[in-house]
Steps between C-alpha positions, in 0.01 A plus 500: 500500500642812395596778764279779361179303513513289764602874711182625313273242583646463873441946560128427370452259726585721781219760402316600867211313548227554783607393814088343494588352212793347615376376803205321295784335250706399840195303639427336142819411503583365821146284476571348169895440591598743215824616379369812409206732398486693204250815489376607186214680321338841510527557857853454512538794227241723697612417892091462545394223760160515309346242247697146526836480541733240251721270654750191378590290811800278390524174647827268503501185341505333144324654253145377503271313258168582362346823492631779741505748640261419797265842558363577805363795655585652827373769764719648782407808731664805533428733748126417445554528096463184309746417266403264247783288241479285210786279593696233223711224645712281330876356540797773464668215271172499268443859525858529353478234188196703428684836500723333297251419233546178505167378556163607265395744773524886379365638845826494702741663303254723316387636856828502668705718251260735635590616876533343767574507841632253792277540759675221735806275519556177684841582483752630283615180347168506253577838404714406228226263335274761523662777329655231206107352456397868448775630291447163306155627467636828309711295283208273403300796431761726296560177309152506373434865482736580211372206342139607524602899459639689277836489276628839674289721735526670864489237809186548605389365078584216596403436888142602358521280204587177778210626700257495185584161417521348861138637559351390126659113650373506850096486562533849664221785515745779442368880400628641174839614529586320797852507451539844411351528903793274622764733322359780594502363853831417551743654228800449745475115533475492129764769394832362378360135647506348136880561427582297808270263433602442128895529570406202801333296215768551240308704299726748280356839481572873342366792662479850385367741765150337613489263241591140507529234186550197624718299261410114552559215231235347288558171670444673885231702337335138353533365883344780684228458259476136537506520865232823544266269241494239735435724793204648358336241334487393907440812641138501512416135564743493776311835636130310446670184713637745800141717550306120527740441732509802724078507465561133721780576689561867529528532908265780637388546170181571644622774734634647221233491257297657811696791535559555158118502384464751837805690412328616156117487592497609844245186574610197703558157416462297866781238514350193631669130591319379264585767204860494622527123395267510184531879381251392205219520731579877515452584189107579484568747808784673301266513198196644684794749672634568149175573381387775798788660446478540129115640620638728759710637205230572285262632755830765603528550122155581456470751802766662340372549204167616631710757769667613192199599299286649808 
């Protein structure tokens, strides 16, 4: 691992995090027997304790079969605020072949070349596989992006053209111009990141000013290709497989879908023993809830309307 980008990826991880936050990641970690937590997402951009916070607990071990990561859902008080996370866990050795793009998963290396932040540490001996899974993560990414993007452009042509095709692969409901947000967001995670990345991956380059043209062969060019095809000819299948999966086994899923329907209605869901086990049941309640709401909206619209014309 070069110097340069193994110092860059090591001074991102150090970006302040929320001692709250923290202290949520320390007690997911120390219950599952983690080697670390990773904190991601729009709440580590904004420092808000609102919404759902994103965690990756990282387990030791082999690298696991079958489908992962395990999702589960999580509340913790703090000082009489409830914070509520969507929390991933899978095995620091998995987490890192998938950074490394060497299974058909896009998710991990697609979300992790975006920041990141290490919200706790067993010790210090896992730091190192850490910091090489995510700068692994920005070579796998910068491999494919000047593949997918164009011949010679700024950077940030060709972080958005990964970010278009990552999203078209994965069964995602992203807004228009989704990754011109995530630039936007964070233009000092992505600036100068692609240089590193490319000069890690062997990737020759010429740059003039802002603009980089990546100079790879036809034969690495044919590969990329040949290895992206693959990727998102599974991308969406794979995606259909996980939701099924998390619908059965997403833990506190119906907690979450609770707070969530609450969070934009304003109308409870009640969380009963029975829902909690078989959240289907639930569903007629969050309809009829859906559906007040949606009639409380028109009945405000309407007033207004008629206040307006009076």
């Amino acid at each position: 691992m070069s110097g340069t980008l193994a110092a860059r990826v090591s001074a991102a991880l150090d970006r302040p995090i929320d001692p709250a936050v923290a202290a949520f990641a320390e007690q997911l970690g120390r219950d599952a027997g983690a080697e670390a937590v990773l904190f991601y997402g729009s709440n580590l951009r904004t420092g808000s304790l609102e919404g759902v916070l994103d965690f990756y607990v990282l387990l030791p071990g082999k690298p696991e079969r079958g489908l992962w990561p395990k999702v589960s859902y999580h509340e913790r008080d703090h000082d009489g605020v409830t914070l509520r996370a969507k929390v991933a866990t899978m095995t620091l050795a998995m987490f890192a072949s998938a950074a490394r793009g060497e299974t058909v998963d896009t998710t991990i290396w697609a979300r992790f070349v975006q920041p990141s932040g290490l919200a706790w540490l067993r010790d210090e001996t896992g730091r190192s596989e850490v910091e090489k899974a995510l700068a692994s993560a920005a070579v796998t990414a910068a491999r494919l992006a000047v593949v997918v993007g164009p011949a010679s452009a700024p950077e940030k042509d060709f972080w958005r053209a990964l970010f278009q095709a990552t999203y078209a692969a994965e069964l995602r409901v992203e807004p228009a111009g989704r990754e011109n947000s995530i630039l936007a967001a964070h233009p000092g995670h992505f600036d100068g990141l692609l240089p590193l990345a490319l000069l890690e991956a062997n990737i020759p380059y010429l740059q003039d000013g802002r603009t980089i043209e990546p100079r790879l062969s036809a034969r690495e060019r044919r590969a990329t290709h040949k290895w992206w095809a693959r990727r998102r000819w599974f991308g969406k299948p794979l995606n259909v497989i996980r939701l099924a999966r998390a619908m059965a086994t997403f833990e506190g899923g119906m907690r979450y879908i609770a707070w969530k329907v609450e969070r934009h209605t304003g109308l409870p869901v009640p969380v009963t023993p029975i829902r909690e086990r078989l959240p289907l049941l639930a569903v007629p309640t969050i309809l009829r809830v859906l559906w007040q709401s949606k009639r409380r909206q028109a009945e405000l619209t309407q007033a207004q309307r008629t206040g307006a014309s009076d």
